[in-house]
ChimeraX commands (.cxc) that place a marker at each C-alpha (Angstrom):
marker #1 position 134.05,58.34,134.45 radius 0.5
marker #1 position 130.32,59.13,133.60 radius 0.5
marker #1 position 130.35,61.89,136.59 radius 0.5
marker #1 position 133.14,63.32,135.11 radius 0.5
marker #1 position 132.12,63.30,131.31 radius 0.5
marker #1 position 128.56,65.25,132.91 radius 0.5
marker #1 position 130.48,67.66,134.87 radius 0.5
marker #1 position 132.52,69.13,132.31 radius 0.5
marker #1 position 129.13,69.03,130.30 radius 0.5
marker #1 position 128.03,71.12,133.05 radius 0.5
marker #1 position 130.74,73.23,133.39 radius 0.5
marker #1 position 130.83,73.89,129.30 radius 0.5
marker #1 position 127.55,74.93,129.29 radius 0.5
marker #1 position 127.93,77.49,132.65 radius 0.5
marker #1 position 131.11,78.53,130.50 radius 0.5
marker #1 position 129.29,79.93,127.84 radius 0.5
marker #1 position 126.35,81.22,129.24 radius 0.5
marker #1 position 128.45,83.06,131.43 radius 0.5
marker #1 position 130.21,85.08,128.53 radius 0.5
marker #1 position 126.59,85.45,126.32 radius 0.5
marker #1 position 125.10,88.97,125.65 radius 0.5
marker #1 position 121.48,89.77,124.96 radius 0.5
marker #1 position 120.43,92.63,123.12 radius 0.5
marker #1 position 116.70,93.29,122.08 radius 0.5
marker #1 position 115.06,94.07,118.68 radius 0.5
marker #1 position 112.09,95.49,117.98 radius 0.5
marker #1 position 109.77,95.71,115.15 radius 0.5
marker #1 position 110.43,98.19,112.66 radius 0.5
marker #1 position 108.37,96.93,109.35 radius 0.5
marker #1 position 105.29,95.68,107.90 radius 0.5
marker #1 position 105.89,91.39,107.85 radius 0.5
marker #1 position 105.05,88.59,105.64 radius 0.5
marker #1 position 101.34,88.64,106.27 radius 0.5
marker #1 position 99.18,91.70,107.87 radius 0.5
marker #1 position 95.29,90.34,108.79 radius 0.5
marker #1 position 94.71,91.78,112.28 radius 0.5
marker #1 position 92.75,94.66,113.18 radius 0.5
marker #1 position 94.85,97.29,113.99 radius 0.5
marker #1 position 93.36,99.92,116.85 radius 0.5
marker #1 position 95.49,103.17,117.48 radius 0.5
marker #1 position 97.58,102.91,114.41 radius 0.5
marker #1 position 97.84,102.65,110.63 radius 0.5
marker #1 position 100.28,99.50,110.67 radius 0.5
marker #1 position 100.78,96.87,113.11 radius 0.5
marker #1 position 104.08,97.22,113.88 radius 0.5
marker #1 position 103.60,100.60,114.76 radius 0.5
marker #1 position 100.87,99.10,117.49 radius 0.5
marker #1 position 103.66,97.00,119.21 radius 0.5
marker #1 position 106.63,98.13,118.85 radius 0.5
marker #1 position 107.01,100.89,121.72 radius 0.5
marker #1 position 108.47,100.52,125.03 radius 0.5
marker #1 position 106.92,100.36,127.63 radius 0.5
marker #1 position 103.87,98.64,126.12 radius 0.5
marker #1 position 101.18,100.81,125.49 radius 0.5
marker #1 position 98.18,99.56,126.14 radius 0.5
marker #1 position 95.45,102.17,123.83 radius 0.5
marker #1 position 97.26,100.75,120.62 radius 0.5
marker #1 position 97.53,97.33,119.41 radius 0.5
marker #1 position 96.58,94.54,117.19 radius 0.5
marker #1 position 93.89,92.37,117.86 radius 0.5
marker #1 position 92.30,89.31,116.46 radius 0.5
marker #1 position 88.96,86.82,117.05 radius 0.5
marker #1 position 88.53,83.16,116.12 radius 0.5
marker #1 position 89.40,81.67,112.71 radius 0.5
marker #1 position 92.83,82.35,111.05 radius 0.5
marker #1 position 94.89,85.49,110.98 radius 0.5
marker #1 position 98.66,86.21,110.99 radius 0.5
marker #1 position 100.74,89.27,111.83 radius 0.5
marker #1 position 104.04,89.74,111.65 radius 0.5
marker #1 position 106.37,92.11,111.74 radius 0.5
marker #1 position 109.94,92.86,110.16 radius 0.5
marker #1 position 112.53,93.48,113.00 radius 0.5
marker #1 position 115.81,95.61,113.62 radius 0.5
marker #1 position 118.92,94.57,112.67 radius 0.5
marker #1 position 121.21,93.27,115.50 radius 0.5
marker #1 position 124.52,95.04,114.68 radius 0.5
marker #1 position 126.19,92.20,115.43 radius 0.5
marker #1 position 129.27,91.17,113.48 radius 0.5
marker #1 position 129.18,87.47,111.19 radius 0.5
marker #1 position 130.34,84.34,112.94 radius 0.5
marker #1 position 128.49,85.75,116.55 radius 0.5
marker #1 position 127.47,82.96,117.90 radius 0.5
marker #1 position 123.68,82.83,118.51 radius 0.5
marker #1 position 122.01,80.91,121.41 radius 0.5
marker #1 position 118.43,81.66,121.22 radius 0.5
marker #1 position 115.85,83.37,119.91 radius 0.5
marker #1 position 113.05,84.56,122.52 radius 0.5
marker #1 position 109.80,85.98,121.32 radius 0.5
marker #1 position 108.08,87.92,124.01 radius 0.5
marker #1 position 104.02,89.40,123.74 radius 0.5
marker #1 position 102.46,91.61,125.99 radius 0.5
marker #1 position 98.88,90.80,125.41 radius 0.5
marker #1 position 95.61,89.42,126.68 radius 0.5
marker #1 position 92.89,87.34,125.34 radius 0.5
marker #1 position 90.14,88.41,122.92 radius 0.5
marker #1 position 87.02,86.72,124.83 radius 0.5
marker #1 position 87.74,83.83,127.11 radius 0.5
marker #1 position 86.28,81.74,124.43 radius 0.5
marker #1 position 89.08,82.97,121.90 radius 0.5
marker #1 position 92.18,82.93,124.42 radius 0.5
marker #1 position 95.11,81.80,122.36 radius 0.5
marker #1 position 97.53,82.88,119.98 radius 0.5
marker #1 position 100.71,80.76,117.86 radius 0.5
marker #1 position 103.94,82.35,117.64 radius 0.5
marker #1 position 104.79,82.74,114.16 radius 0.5
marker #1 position 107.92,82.91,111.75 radius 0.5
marker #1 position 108.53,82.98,108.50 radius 0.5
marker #1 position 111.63,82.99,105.80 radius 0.5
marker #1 position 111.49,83.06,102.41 radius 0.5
marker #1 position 108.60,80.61,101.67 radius 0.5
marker #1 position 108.61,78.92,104.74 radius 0.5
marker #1 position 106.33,78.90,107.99 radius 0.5
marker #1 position 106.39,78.11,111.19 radius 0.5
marker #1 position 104.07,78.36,113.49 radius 0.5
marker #1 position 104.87,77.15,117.76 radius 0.5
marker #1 position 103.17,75.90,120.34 radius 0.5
marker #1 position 99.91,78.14,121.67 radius 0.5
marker #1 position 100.17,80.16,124.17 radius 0.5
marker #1 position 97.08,80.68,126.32 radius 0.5
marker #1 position 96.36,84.33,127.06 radius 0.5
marker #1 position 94.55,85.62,130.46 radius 0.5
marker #1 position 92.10,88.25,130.86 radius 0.5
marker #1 position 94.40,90.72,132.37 radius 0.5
marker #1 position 97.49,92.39,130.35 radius 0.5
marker #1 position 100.81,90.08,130.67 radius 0.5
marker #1 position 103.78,89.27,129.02 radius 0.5
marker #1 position 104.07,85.61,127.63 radius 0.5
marker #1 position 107.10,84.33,126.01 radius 0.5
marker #1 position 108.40,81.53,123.37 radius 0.5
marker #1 position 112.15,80.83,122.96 radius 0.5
marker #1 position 114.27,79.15,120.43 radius 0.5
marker #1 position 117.06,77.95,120.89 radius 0.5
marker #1 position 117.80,76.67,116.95 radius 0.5
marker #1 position 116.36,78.18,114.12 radius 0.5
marker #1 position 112.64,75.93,114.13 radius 0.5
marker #1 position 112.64,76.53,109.98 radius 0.5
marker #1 position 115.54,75.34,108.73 radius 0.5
marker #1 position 115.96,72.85,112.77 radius 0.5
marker #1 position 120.25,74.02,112.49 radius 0.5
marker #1 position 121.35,77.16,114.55 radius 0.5
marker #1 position 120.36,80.87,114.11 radius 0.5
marker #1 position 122.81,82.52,111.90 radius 0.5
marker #1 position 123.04,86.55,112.37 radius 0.5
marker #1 position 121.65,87.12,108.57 radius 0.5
marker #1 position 118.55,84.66,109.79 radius 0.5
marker #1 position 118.10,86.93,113.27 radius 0.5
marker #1 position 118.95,90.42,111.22 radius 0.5
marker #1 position 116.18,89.22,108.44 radius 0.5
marker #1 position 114.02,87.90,111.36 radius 0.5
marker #1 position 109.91,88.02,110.35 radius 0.5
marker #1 position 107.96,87.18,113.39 radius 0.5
marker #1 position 104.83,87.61,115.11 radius 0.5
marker #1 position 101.77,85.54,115.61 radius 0.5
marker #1 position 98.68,83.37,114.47 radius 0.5
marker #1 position 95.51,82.27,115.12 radius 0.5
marker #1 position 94.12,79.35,113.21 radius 0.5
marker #1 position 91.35,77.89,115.02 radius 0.5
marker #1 position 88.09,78.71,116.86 radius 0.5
marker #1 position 89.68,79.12,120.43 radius 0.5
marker #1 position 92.10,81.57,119.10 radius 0.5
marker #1 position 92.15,85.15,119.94 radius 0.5
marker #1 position 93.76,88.01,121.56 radius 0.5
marker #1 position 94.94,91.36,121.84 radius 0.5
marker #1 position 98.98,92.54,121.19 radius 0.5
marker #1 position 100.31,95.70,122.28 radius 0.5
marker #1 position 103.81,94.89,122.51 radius 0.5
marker #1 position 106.28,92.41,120.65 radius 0.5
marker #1 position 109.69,92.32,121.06 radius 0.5
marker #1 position 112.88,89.33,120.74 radius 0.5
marker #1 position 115.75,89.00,122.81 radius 0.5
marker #1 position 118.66,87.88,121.38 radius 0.5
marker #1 position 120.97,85.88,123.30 radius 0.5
marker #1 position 124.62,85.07,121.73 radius 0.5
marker #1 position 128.31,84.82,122.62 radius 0.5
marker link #1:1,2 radius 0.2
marker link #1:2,3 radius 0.2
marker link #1:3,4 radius 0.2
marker link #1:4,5 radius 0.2
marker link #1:5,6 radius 0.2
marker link #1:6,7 radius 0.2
marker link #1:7,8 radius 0.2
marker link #1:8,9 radius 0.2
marker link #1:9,10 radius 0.2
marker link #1:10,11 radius 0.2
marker link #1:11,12 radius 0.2
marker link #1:12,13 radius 0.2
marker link #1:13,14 radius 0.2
marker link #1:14,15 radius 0.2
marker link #1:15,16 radius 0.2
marker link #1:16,17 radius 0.2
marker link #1:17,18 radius 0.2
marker link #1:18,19 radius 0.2
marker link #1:19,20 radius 0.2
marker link #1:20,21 radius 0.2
marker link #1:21,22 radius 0.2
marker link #1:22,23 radius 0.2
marker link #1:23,24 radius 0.2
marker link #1:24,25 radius 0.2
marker link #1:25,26 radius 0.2
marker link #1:26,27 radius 0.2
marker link #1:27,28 radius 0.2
marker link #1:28,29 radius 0.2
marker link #1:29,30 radius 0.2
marker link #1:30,31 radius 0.2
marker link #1:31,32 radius 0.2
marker link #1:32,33 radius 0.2
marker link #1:33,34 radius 0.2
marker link #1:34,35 radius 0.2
marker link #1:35,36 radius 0.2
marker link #1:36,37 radius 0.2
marker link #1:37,38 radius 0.2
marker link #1:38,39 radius 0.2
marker link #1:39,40 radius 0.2
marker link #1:40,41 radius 0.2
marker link #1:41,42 radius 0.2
marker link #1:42,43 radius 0.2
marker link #1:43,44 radius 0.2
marker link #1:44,45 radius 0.2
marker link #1:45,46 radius 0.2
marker link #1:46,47 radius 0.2
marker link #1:47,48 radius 0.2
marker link #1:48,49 radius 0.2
marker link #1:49,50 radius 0.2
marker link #1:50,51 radius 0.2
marker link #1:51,52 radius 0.2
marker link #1:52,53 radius 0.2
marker link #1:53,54 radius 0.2
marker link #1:54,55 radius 0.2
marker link #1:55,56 radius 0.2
marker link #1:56,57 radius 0.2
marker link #1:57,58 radius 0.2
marker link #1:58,59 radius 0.2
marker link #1:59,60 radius 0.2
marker link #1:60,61 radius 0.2
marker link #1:61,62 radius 0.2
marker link #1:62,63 radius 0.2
marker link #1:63,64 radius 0.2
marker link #1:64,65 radius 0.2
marker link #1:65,66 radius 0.2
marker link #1:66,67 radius 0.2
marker link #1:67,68 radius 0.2
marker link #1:68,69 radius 0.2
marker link #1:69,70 radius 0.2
marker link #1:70,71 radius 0.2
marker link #1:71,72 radius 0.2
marker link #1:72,73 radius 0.2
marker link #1:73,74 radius 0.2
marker link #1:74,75 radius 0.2
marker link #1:75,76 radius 0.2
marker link #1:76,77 radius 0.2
marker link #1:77,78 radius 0.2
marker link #1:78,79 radius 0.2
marker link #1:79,80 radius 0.2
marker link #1:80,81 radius 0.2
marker link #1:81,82 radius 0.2
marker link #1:82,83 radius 0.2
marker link #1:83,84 radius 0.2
marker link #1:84,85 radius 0.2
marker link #1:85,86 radius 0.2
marker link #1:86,87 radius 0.2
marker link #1:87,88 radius 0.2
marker link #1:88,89 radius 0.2
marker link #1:89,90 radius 0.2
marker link #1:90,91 radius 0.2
marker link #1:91,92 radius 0.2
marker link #1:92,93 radius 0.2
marker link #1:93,94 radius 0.2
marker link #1:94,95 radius 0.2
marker link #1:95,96 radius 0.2
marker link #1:96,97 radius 0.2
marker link #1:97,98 radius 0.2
marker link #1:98,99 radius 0.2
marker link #1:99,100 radius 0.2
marker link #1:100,101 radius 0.2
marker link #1:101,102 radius 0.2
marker link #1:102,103 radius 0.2
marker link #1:103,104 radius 0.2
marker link #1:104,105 radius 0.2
marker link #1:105,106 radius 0.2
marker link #1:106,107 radius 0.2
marker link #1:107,108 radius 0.2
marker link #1:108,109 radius 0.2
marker link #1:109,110 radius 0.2
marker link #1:110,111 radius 0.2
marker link #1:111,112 radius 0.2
marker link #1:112,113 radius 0.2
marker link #1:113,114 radius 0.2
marker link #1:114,115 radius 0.2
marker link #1:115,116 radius 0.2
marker link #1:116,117 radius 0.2
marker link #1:117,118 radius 0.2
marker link #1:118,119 radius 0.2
marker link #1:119,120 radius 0.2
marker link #1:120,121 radius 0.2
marker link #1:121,122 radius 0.2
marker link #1:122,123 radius 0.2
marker link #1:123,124 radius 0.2
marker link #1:124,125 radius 0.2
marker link #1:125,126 radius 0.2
marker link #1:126,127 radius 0.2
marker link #1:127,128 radius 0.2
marker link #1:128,129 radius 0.2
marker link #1:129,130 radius 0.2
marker link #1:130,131 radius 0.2
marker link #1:131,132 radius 0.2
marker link #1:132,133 radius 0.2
marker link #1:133,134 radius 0.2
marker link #1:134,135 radius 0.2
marker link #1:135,136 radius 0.2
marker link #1:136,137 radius 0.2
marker link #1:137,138 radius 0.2
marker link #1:138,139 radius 0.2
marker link #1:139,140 radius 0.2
marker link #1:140,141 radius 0.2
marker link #1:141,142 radius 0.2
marker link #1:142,143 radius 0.2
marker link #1:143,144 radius 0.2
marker link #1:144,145 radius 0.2
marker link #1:145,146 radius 0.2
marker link #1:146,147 radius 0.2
marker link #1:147,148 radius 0.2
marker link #1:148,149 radius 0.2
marker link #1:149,150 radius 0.2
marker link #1:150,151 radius 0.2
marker link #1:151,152 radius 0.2
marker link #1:152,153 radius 0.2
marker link #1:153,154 radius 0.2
marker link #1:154,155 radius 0.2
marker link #1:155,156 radius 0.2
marker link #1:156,157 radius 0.2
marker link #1:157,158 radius 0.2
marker link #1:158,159 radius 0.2
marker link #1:159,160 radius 0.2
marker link #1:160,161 radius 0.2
marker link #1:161,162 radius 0.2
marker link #1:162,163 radius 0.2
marker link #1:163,164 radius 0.2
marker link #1:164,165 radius 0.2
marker link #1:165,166 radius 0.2
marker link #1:166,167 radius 0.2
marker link #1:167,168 radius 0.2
marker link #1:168,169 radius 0.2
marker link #1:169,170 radius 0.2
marker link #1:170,171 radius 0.2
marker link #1:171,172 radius 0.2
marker link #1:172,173 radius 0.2
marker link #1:173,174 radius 0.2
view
């Protein structure tokens, strides 16, 4: 009875990831908090937001804390989609390998998050952070919490560093 019960969990799960969507969204706006050097442009969205990335602008930051973030597209999508994740991607590299990390960051309303580091390299590379529930308020992503979505990143200690020329999220629903 057990291998039964896990198979249909299985197949439930292959069900609906078989019939999700992604769509991406890019910055479009100035977020919650703006404390990075900017190099190529005015604001830091406008440093990240092309496709491909482009390497001769972005945001940068050394050691100590700084946040960026950066108000996103709407997703078009109706109310009542079904959201399955969230994933944050950065096309970056590290400041100095003694400042090599950067937090993802999100914010709504009055509320912060910040994730789990993510360890840059010395060479330009994409680096990535998903979410599968909304990690503010721990319940699902709703499409007024994606279409409001103000994201980016952090540093907050002495290791923490980098260079950002692209952000972007993928959003993956049903």
């Amino acid at each position: 009875m057990v291998k039964a019960v896990t198979w249909l969990a299985v197949l439930a799960v292959f069900l609906a990831s078989a019939n999700a969507a992604t769509l991406t969204i890019r910055p479009n706006g100035v977020g919650a908090y703006s404390e990075w050097g900017k190099t190529g442009c005015i604001l830091g969205w406008q440093c990240v937001d092309e496709t491909p990335a482009d390497t001769s602008d972005y945001v940068s930051k050394g050691s100590g804390l700084g946040r960026e973030l950066f108000n996103f597209q709407d997703t078009g999508l109706a109310n009542g989609t079904s959201i399955n994740s969230v994933t944050l991607y950065y096309y970056g590299k590290y400041y100095k390998p003694a400042y090599f990390r950067v937090l993802p960051m999100l914010v709504m309303g009055l509320s912060n998050y910040t994730g789990t580091p993510i360890s840059l390299t010395s060479t330009w590379a994409y680096y990535n952070r998903v979410f599968y529930s909304n990690p503010i308020t721990g319940m699902n992503w709703t499409v007024a919490e994606v279409n409001a979505l103000n994201a980016g990143m952090a540093t907050v200690l002495a290791s923490d560093g980098g260079f950002i020329a692209q952000v972007y999220a993928v959003v993956n629903y049903n």
